[in-house]
C-alpha positions as CSV (number, residue, x, y, z in Angstrom):
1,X,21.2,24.6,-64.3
2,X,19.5,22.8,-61.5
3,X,15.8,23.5,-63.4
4,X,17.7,21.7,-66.7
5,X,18.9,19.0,-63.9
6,X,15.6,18.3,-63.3
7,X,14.3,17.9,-66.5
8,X,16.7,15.5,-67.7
9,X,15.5,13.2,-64.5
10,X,11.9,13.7,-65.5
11,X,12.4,12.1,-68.8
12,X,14.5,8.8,-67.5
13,X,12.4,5.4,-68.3
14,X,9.6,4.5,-66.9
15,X,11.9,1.3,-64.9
16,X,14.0,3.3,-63.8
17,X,11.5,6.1,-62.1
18,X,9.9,3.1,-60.6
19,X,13.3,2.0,-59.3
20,X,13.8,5.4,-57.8
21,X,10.5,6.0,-56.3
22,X,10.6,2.1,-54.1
23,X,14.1,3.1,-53.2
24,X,12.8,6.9,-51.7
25,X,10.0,5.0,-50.2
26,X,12.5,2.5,-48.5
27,X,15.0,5.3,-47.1
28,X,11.9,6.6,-45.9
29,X,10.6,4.1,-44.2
30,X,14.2,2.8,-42.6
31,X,14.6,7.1,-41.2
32,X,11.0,6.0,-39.0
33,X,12.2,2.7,-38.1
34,X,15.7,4.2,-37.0
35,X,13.9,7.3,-35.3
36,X,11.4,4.5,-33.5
37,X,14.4,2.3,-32.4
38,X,15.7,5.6,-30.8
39,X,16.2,5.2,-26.7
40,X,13.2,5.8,-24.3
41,X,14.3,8.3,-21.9
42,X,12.5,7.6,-18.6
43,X,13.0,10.3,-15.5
44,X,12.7,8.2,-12.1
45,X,11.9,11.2,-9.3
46,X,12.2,9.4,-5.4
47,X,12.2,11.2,-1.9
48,X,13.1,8.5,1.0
49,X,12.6,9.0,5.0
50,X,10.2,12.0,4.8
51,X,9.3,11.3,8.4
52,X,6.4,14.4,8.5
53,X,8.9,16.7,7.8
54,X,6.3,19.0,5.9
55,X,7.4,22.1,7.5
56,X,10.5,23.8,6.5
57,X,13.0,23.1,9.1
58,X,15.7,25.8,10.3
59,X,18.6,23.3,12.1
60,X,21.3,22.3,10.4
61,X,20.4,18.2,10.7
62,X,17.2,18.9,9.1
63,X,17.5,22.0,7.2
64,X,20.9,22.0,5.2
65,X,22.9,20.0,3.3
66,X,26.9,20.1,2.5
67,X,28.5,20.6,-1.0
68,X,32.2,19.1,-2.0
69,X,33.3,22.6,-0.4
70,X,31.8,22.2,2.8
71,X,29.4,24.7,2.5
72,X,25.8,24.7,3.9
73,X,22.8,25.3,1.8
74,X,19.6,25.3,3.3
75,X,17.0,22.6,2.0
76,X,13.5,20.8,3.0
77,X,10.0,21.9,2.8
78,X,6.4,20.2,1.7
79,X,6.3,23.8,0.0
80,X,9.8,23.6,-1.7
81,X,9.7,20.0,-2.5
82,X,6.7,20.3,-4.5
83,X,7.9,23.3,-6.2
84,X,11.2,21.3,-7.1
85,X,8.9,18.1,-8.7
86,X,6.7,20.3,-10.7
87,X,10.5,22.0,-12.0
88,X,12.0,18.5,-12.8
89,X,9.2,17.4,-14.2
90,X,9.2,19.8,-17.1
91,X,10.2,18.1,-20.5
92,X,10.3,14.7,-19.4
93,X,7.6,12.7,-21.3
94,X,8.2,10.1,-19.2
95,X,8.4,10.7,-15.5
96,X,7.8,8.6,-12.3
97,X,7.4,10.1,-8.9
98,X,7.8,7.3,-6.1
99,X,9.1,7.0,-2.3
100,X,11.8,4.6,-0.6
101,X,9.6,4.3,2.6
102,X,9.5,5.9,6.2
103,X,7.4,8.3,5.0
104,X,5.4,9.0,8.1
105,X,5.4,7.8,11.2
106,X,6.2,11.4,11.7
107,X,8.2,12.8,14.5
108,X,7.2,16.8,13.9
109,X,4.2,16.9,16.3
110,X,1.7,18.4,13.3
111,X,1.8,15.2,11.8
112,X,2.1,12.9,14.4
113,X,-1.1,14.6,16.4
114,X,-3.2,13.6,13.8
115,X,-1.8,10.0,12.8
116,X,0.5,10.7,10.2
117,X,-2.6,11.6,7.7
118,X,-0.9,15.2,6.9
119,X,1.6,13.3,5.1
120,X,-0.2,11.1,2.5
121,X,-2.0,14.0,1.8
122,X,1.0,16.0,0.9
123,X,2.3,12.5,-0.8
124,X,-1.1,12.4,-3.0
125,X,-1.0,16.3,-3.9
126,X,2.7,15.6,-5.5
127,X,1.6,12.5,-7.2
128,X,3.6,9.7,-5.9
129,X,2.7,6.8,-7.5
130,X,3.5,3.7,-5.2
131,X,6.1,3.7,-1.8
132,X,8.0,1.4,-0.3
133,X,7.2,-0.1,2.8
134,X,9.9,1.1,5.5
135,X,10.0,0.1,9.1
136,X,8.3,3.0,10.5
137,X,5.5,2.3,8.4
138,X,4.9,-0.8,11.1
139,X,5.5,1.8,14.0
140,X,2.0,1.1,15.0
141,X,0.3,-2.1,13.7
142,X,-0.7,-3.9,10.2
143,X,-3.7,-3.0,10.2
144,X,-3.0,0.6,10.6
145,X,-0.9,0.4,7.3
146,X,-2.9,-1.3,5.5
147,X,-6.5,-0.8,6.6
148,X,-5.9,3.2,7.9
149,X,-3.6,4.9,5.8
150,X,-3.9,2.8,2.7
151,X,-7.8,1.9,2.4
152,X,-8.6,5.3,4.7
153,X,-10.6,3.1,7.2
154,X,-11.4,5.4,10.2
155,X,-11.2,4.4,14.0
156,X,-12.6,5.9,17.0
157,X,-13.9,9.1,17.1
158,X,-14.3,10.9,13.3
159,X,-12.1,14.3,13.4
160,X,-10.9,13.6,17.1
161,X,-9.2,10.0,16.7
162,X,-8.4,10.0,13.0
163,X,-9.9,10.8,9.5
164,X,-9.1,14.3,10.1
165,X,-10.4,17.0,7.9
166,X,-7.4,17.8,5.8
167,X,-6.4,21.2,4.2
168,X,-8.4,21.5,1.6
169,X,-11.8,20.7,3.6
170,X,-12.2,16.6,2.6
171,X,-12.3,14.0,4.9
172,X,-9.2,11.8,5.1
173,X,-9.3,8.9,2.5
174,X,-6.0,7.3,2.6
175,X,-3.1,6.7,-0.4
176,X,-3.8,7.4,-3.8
177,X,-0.5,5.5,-4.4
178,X,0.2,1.9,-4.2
179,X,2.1,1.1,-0.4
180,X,4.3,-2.2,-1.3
181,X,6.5,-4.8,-0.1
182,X,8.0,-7.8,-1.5
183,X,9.4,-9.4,1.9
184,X,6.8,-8.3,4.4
185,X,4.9,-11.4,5.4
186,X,2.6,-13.0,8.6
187,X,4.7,-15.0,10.6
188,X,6.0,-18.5,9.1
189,X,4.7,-17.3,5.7
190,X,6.4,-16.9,2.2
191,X,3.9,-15.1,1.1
192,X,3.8,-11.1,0.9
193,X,0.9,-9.3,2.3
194,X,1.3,-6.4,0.7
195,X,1.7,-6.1,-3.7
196,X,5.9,-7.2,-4.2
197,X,6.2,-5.2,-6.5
198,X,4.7,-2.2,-9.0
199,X,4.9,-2.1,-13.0
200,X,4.4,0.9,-15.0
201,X,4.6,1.2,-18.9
202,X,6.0,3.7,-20.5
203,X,5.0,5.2,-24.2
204,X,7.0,4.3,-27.2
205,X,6.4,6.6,-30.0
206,X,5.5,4.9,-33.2
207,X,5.9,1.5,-31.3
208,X,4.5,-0.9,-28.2
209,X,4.7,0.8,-24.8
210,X,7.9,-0.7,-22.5
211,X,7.4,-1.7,-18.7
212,X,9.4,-0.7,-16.0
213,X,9.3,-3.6,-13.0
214,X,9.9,-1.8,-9.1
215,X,10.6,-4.2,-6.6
216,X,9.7,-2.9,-2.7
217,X,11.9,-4.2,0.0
218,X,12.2,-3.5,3.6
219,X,14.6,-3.6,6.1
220,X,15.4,-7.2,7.6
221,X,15.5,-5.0,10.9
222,X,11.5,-4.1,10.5
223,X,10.0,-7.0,12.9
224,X,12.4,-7.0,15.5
225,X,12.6,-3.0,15.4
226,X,12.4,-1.0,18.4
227,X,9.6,1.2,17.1
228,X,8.0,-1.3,14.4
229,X,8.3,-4.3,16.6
230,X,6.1,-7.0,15.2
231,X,5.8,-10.6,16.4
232,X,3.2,-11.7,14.6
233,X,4.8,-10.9,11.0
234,X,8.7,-12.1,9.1
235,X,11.1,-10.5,7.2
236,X,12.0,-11.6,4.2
237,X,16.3,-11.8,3.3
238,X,16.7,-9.0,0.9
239,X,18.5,-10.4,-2.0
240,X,16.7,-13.9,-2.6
241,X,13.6,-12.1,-2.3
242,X,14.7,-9.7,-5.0
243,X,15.9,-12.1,-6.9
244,X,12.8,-14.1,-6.7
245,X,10.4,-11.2,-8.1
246,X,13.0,-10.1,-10.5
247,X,12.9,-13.6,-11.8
248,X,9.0,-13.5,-12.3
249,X,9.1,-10.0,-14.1
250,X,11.6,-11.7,-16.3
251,X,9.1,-14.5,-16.7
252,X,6.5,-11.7,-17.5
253,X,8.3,-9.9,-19.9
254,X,9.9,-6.7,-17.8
255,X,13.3,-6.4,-18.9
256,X,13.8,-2.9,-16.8
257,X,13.6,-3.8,-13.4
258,X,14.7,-1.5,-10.6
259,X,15.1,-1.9,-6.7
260,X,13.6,0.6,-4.7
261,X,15.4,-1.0,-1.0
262,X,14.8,0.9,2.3
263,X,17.8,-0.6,3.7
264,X,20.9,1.8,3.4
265,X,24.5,2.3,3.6
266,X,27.1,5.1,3.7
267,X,29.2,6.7,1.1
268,X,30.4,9.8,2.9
269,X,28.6,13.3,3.2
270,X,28.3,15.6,0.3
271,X,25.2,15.5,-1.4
272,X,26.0,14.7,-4.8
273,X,29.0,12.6,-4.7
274,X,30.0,8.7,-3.8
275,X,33.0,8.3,-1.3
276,X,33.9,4.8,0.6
277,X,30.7,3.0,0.1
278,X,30.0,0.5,3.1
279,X,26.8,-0.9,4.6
280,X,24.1,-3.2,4.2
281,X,22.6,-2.0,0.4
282,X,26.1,-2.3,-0.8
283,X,26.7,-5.9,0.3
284,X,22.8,-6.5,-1.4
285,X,24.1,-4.4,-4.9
286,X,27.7,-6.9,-5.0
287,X,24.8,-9.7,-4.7
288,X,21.4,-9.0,-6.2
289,X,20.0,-10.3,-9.5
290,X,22.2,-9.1,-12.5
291,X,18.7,-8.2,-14.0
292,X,18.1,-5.6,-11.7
293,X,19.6,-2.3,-13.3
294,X,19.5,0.0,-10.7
295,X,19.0,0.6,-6.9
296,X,17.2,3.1,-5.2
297,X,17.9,3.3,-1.0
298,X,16.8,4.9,2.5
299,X,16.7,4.2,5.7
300,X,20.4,5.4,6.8
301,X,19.3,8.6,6.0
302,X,22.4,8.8,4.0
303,X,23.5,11.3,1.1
304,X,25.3,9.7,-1.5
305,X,24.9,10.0,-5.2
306,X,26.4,8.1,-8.3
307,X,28.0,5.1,-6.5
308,X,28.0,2.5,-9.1
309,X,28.7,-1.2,-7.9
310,X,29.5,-4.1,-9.7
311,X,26.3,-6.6,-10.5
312,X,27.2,-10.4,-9.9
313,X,28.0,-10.6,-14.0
314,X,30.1,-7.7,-13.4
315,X,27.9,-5.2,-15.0
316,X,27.8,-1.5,-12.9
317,X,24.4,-0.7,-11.9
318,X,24.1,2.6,-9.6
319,X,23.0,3.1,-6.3
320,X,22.0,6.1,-4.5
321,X,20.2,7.2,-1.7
322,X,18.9,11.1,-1.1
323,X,19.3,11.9,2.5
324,X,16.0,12.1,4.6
325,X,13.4,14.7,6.0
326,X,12.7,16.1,2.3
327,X,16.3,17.8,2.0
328,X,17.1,16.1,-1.3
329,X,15.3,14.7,-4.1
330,X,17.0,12.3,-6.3
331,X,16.5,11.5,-10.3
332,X,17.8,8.8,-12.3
333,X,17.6,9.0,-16.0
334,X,16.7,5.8,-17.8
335,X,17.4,5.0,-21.1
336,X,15.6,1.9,-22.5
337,X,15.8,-0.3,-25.8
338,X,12.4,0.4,-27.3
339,X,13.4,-3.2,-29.2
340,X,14.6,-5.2,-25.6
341,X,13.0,-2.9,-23.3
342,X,16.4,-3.4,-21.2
343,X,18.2,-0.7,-19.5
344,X,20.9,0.4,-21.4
345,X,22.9,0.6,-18.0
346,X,25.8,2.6,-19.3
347,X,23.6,6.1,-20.6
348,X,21.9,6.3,-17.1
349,X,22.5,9.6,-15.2
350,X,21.6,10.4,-11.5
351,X,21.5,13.5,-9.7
352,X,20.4,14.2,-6.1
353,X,18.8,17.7,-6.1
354,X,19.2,19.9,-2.9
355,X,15.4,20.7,-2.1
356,X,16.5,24.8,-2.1
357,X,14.4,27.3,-0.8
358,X,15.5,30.1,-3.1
359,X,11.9,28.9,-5.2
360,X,8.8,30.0,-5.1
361,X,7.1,27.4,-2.7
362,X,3.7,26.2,-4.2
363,X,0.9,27.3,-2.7
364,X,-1.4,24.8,-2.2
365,X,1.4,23.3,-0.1
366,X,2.3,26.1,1.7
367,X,-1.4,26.3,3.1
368,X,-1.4,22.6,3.7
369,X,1.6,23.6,6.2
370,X,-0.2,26.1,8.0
371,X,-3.4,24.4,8.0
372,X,-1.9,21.7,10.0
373,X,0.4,23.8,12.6
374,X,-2.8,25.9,13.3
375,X,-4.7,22.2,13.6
376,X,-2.0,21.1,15.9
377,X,-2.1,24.0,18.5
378,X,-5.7,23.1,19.0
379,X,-5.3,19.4,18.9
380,X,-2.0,19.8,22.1
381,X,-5.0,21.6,23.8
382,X,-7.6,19.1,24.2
383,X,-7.9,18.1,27.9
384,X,-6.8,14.0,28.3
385,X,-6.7,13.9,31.6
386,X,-6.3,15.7,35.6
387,X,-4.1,14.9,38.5
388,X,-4.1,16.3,41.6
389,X,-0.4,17.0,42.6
390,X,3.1,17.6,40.6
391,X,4.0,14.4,38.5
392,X,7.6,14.7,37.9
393,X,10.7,13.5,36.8
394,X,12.8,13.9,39.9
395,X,14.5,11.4,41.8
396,X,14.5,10.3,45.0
397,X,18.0,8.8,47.1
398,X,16.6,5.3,46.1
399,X,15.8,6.1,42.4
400,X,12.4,6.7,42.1
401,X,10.6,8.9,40.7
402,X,6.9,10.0,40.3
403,X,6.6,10.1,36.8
404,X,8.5,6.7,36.7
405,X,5.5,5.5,38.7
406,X,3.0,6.3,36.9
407,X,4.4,5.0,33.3
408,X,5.3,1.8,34.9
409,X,1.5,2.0,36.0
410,X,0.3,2.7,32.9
411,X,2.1,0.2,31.0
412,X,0.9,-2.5,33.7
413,X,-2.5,-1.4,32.3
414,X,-1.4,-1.5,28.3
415,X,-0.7,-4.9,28.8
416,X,-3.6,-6.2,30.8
417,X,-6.0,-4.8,28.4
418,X,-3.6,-5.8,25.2
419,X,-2.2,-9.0,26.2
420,X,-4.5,-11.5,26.6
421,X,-3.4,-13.4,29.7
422,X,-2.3,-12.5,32.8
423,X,0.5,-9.6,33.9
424,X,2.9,-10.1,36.6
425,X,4.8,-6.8,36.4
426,X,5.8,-3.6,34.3
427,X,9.3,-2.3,34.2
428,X,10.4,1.1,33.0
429,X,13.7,2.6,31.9
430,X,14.1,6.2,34.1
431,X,17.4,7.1,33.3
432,X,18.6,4.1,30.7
433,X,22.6,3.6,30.7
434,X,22.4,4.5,26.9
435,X,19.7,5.2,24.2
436,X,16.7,7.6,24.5
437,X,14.8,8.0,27.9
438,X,10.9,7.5,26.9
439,X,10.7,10.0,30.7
440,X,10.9,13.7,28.7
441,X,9.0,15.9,30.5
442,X,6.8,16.8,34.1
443,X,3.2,17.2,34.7
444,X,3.0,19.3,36.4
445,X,-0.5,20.7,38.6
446,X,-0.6,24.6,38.0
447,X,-2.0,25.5,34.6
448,X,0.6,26.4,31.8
449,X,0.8,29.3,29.6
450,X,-1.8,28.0,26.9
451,X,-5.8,29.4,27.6
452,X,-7.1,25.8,27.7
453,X,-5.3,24.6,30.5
454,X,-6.3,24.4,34.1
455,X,-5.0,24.1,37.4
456,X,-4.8,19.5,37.7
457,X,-5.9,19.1,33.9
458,X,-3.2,17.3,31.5
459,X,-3.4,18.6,28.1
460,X,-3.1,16.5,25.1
461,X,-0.2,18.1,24.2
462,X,1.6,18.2,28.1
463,X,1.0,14.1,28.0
464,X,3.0,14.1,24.7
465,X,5.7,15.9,26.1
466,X,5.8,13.7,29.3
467,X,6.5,10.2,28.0
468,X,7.1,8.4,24.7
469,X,8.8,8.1,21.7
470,X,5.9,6.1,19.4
471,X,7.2,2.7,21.2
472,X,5.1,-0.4,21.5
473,X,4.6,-2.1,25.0
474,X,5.7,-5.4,24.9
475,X,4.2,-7.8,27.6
476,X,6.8,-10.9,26.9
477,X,8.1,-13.9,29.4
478,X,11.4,-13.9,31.4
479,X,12.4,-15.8,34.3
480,X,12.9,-14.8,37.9
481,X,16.7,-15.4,37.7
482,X,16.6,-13.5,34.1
483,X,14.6,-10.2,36.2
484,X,17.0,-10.4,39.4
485,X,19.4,-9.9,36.5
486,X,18.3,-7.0,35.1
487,X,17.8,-5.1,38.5
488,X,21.3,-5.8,39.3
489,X,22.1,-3.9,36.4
490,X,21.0,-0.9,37.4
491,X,24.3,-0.3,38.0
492,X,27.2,-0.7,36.0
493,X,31.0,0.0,36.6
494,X,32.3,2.9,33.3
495,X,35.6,3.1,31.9
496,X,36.5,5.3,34.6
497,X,36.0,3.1,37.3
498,X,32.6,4.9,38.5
499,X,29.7,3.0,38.9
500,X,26.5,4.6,37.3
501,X,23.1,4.1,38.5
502,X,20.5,3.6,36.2
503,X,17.2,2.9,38.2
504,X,14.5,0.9,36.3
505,X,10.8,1.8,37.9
506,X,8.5,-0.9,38.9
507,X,4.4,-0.9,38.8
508,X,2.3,-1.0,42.0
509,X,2.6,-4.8,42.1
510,X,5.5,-4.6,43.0
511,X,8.3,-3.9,46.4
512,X,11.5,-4.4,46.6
513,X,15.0,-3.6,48.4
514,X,18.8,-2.9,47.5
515,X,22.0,-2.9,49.2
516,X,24.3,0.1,47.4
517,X,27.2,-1.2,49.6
518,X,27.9,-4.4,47.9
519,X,29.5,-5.1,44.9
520,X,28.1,-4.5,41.7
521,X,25.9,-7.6,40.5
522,X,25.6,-8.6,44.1
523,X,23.1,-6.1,45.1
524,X,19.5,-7.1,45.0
525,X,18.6,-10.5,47.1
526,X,15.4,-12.3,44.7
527,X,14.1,-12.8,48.5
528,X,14.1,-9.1,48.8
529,X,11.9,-8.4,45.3
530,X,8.1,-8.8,46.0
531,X,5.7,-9.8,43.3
532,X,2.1,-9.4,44.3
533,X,3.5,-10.1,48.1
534,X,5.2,-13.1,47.2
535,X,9.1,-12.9,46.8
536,X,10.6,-13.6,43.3
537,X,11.3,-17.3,42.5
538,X,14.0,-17.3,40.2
539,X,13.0,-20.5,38.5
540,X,9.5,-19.4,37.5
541,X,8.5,-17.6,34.0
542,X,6.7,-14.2,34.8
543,X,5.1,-12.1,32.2
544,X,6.2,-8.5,31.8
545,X,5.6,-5.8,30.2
546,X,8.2,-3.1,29.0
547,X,8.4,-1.2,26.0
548,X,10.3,-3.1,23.4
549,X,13.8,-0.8,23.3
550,X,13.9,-1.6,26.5
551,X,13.0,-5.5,25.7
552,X,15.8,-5.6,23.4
553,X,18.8,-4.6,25.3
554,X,18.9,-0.9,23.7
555,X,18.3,0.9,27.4
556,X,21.5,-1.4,28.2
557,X,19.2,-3.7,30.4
558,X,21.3,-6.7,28.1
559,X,19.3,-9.4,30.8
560,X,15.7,-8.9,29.0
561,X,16.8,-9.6,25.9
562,X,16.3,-13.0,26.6
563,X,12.6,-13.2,26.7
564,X,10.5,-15.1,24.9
565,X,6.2,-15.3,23.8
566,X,6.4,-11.4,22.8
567,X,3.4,-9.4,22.6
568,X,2.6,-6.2,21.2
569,X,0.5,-3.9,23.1
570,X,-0.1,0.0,22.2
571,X,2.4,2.8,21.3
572,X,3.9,4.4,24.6
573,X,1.9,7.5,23.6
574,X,-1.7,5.6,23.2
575,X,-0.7,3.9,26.2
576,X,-0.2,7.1,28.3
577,X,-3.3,8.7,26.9
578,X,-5.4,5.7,27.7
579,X,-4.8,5.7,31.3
580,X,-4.7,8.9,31.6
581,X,-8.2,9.2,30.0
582,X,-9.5,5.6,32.1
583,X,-9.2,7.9,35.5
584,X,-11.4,10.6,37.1
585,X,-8.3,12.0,38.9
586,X,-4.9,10.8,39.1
587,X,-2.9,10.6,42.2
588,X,1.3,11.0,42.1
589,X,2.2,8.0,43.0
590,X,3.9,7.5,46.5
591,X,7.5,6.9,46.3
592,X,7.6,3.4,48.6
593,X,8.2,0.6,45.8
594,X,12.0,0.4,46.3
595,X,14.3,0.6,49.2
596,X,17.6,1.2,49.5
597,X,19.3,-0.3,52.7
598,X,21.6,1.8,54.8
C-alpha cells in the first residue's frame, strides 16, 4: 500500500514536484536556522581568596564546609581542586576558568617563603584564564604585581630571592593569565594601570562566534588597606567604574557582560544557599549597570550561592560568592542569544561545588604540594642572621620588652633606607589593645631542634616566626601633641572599669618617662619624652615610622590616624630580615628607653 503510495506521487506534474521539492528544501533549511538560533550554553568556573592554600588543610575554618543540615564535609586542596575542574569541565563546549582575586599573598608558609610564585604556578597548571586584582595582590608593591608575578621579572638573588625553580624543574616565569583591574589607578588618575577588563568569544555552531565582556574590580578598601597600603595609587568607586566599562563593551558590541567584584557581602553560611544578603556587593548589585547580567564576588570570604538581586530596571541578575582558601568552586551556566548575544538572565544556573576530597587528587598537583613543603623546610633553614643573647617577648614592670626593641629598631632602619628624608622615630605595637600583635614569637640564643641551626644564629624560618604579618612600614608625619597622644593611650579604662596597659615600644632615638599613678590620659609629660635628646615639642611635625595597622587606628592607637605625607617602606618580614642580615652580630637590646615613676 505504501509502495502504491509512492508511485502515484512519482507520477504528479512536473509543477507540482517542483513545488514539493523548494518547499522540502525550505523546511530544511528553516530546521538549521532554528537549530543555529538554539541558546549558547557557556560554563563560567571561578575560585576567589585562594590565599596559598595549595595544601589540603585539616581545621575546620580551612578544611570543611556546612550543608543546610549542619553537617561538615571536608573540602580544599591544589590536588582536589584541580581534580574537581578537570570533572566540571567535561561536556561543556564552552568553559571559562577565572579567579575573583587574593589569590596569593599567601599566608601558608610554602608559599609565602618563596613569594607567592607556588601559586601562579598551580593557577597556570588549571588554566585560569585572567584574575581579578584583589587587595592582597598590592600586599607588597606595584611593581611586584605587575613586573614580578605577571611579566616573571626576577629580583635579587636567582633561586634564593625569587624566580624559584618550581615543581616541575623550570624557572619561574610569571601568569599565563591576564591579572586585571578596572579601578586600580596612580594617584589623581582616571586611568587604569592594569587591562579593565577581559573579553573572550565563544563558538557558535553554524554561526559568528559571541563575546563575553569580564569587568575586574577591586575593593575601594585596597589603598588604604592595612596589608596593601598604597599611597601612591586610587581607588576607583565600584559602580560608576562598572558602569563606565560596561558602557564601552556596549559601545563595542558585548552584549554579555559579567562582573567579576572582589568586594563581598554576606548571605548566611551554608554553602549552596542565599539567606539575608547584606554588605557592600549587594548595595553595588541594587546599583550597577542593568547590562551587567551577573556578578561574581570575594573578598568576605563568604559562602553564599544563588542570591539573585534586582538590577536598576528591575531585572534579577545573580550574585554569588564561593567561600575562600580553595573550599568551594563555583559555576554559573550562561545561556546566550546566538542572534543578540545577550544573556538570557532567566535560564542561568549557579552552583557552588564543595572542593571534596573523596576524588582522586591529580597528580601533577599533588607533587607540586610536596615539592614545595619539602622546598620550604630547607628555605626556614637558611641562616639570616646571629645574636648573642635571648631576644624575647617578655615584659618588663615598665613595658618593655626585648624583642619590642629590636623591631622598633629595625623599623627605624626600614624607613631611613625607604623613605627618602629624614626619620625622627619608630613606634611599635607590643601588646595592641585589639587586632593582631605583629610580636609572635622569641629568638632565642640556644640552637633549636632543626640540624641547621646553631647556638646565636637566626634561621630564616625562626625570624618569620618572630615578627610580622606581611605589613608595610609606613614612615608618615604626626605632630608632637598628636604622639603625646598616642602614648597616653597606652592605657585605656574597659567596660569593667580596669585600665589595660598596652605598651607601644620606641627605637633607640628615643627616652621617655610615665607616671602610672595619675589618671588615665594624664600620664606622660611631652617634657618627659626625649627625641634625639631634645624633649618633644608638641607643635612640631616629626616623621615616624610604624607599620600601617598600626598607622590606621587598628592596634587601637586612634591618635595616629591622623597623619599625613604617608610612605611605604618594606613588608614587616623584609624589614626584619634586612636588619637582621645588615649586622655581624646582634645585641638584645637594653631595656632603659622608658621609665615608669614610682
Amino acid at each position: 500500500m505504501q509502495q502504491s503510495s509512492f508511485r502515484r506521487w512519482t507520477m504528479l506534474s512536473p509543477v507540482l514536484s517542483a513545488v514539493l521539492a523548494v518547499s522540502a528544501v525550505t523546511t530544511l533549511q528553516t530546521g538549521v536556522a532554528q537549530a543555529a538560533e538554539a541558546p549558547v550554553d557557556v560554563q563560567l568556573l571561578s575560585i576567589t581568596d585562594l590565599h596559598g592554600y595549595l595544601t589540603p588543610q585539616n581545621d575546620a575554618a580551612n578544611g570543611t564546609v556546612k550543608d543546610a543540615q549542619g553537617n561538615s564535609i571536608v573540602v580544599g586542596g591544589a590536588p582536589y581542586i584541580a581534580t574537581h575542574l578537570k570533572n566540571l569541565r567535561q561536556g561543556h563546549k564552552n568553559s571559562i576558568t577565572f579567579t575573583t582575586g587574593d589569590d596569593f599573598s599567601g599566608w601558608p608558609t610554602e608559599v609565602a617563603y618563596h613569594q607567592d610564585e607556588p601559586t601562579i604556578e598551580f593557577l597556570n597548571a588549571i588554566g585560569v584564564e585572567f584574575a581579578a586584582v584583589g587587595n592582597h595582590e598590592l600586599d607588597r608593591s606595584l611593581e611586584f604585581l605587575r613586573d614580578h608575578m605577571d611579566k616573571g621579572r626576577c629580583f635579587g638573588e636567582i633561586d634564593v630571592d625569587s624566580c624559584f625553580t618550581d615543581s616541575t624543574g623550570r624557572r619561574f616565569r610569571g601568569a599565563d593569565y591576564t591579572i586585571s583591574s578596572a579601578n586600580i589607578t596612580r594617584k589623581g588618575s582616571t586611568k587604569p594601570i592594569f587591562q579593565p577588563y577581559v573579553i573572550k568569544q565563544v563558538k557558535v555552531t553554524g554561526g559568528r562566534n559571541v563575546r563575553i565582556g569580564f569587568i575586574n574590580l577591586t575593593t575601594p578598601t585596597t589603598v588604604t588597606g592595612s596589608t596593601s597600603y598604597q599611597p601612591d595609587l586610587d581607588n576607583l568607586p565600584l559602580v560608576e567604574t562598572a558602569n563606565r566599562y560596561a558602557a564601552e563593551l556596549k559601545r563595542r558590541g558585548v552584549e554579555a557582560i559579567v562582573a567579576n567584584v572582589h568586594e563581598g557581602g554576606t548571605a548566611g553560611d551554608v554553602y549552596d544557599r542565599c539567606g539575608t544578603p547584606s554588605g557592600p556587593v549587594f548595595d553595588f548589585a541594587e546599583q550597577a549597570s542593568p547590562d551587567i547580567d551577573a556578578i561574581i564576588t570575594g573578598h568576605w570570604h563568604a559562602l553564599f550561592n544563588d542570591c539573585v538581586v534586582p538590577d536598576p530596571a528591575g531585572n534579577p541578575r545573580p550574585v554569588v560568592e564561593a567561600a575562600n582558601h580553595g573550599r568551594l568552586i563555583n559555576e554559573m551556566n550562561l545561556k546566550i542569544d546566538p542572534r543578540t548575544g545577550d544573556v538570557l538572565r532567566s535560564a542561568t544556573t549557579t552552583v557552588n561545588h564543595p572542593v571534596t576530597r573523596d576524588v582522586t587528587p591529580d597528580p601533577a598537583m599533588t607533587r607540586l604540594v610536596d615539592y614545595w613543603k619539602t622546598r620550604a623546610a630547607r628555605t626556614a633553614a637558611r641562616p639570616v642572621g646571629r645574636i648573642s643573647g635571648d631576644i624575647t617577648r617578655a615584659r618588663a614592670a615598665d613595658g618593655e620588652s626585648s624583642l619590642g626593641n629590636l623591631i622598633a629598631d629595625a623599623q627605624y632602619a626600614d624607613a631611613v633606607r625607604t623613605a627618602g628624608g629624614p626619620v625622627d622615630l619608630a613606634l611599635v605595637a607590643t601588646a595592641p589593645l585589639k587586632g593582631s600583635n605583629s610580636l609572635r614569637g622569641d629568638l632565642r640564643f640556644a640552637k633549636g631542634a632543626d640540624p641547621a641551626d646553631g647556638d646565636g644564629t637566626v634561621l630564616f624560618g625562626e625570624a618569620w616566626a618572630a615578627y610580622g604579618y606581611a605589613n608595610p612600614v609606613i614612615t608618615a608625619s604626626l605632630t608632637g601633641q598628636q604622639l603625646e597622644q598616642a602614648l597616653e593611650q597606652q592605657w585605656q579604662t574597659q567596660p569593667d572599669g580596669t585600665v589595660r596597659f598596652s605598651p607601644l615600644a620606641v627605637s633607640a632615638g628615643v627616652r621617655y618617662s610615665y607616671d602610672a599613678s595619675r589618671p588615665v590620659g594624664d600620664r606622660v609629660d611631652p617634657a618627659d619624652v626625649l627625641v634625639d635628646g631634645a624633649p618633644l615639642d608638641t607643635g612640631r611635625t616629626y616623621r615616624v615610622a610604624a607599620l600601617a595597622y598600626t598607622l590606621i587606628g587598628a592596634d587601637g592607637f586612634d591618635a595616629l590616624a591622623a597623619f599625613t605625607d604617608p610612605v611605604r617602606g618594606s613588608r614587616d618580614y623584609d624589614a626584619f630580615r634586612t636588619y637582621l642580615q645588615s649586622k655581624d652580630t646582634i645585641v638584645p637590646p637594653a631595656l632603659d628607653r622608658v621609665t615608669a615613676a614610682l
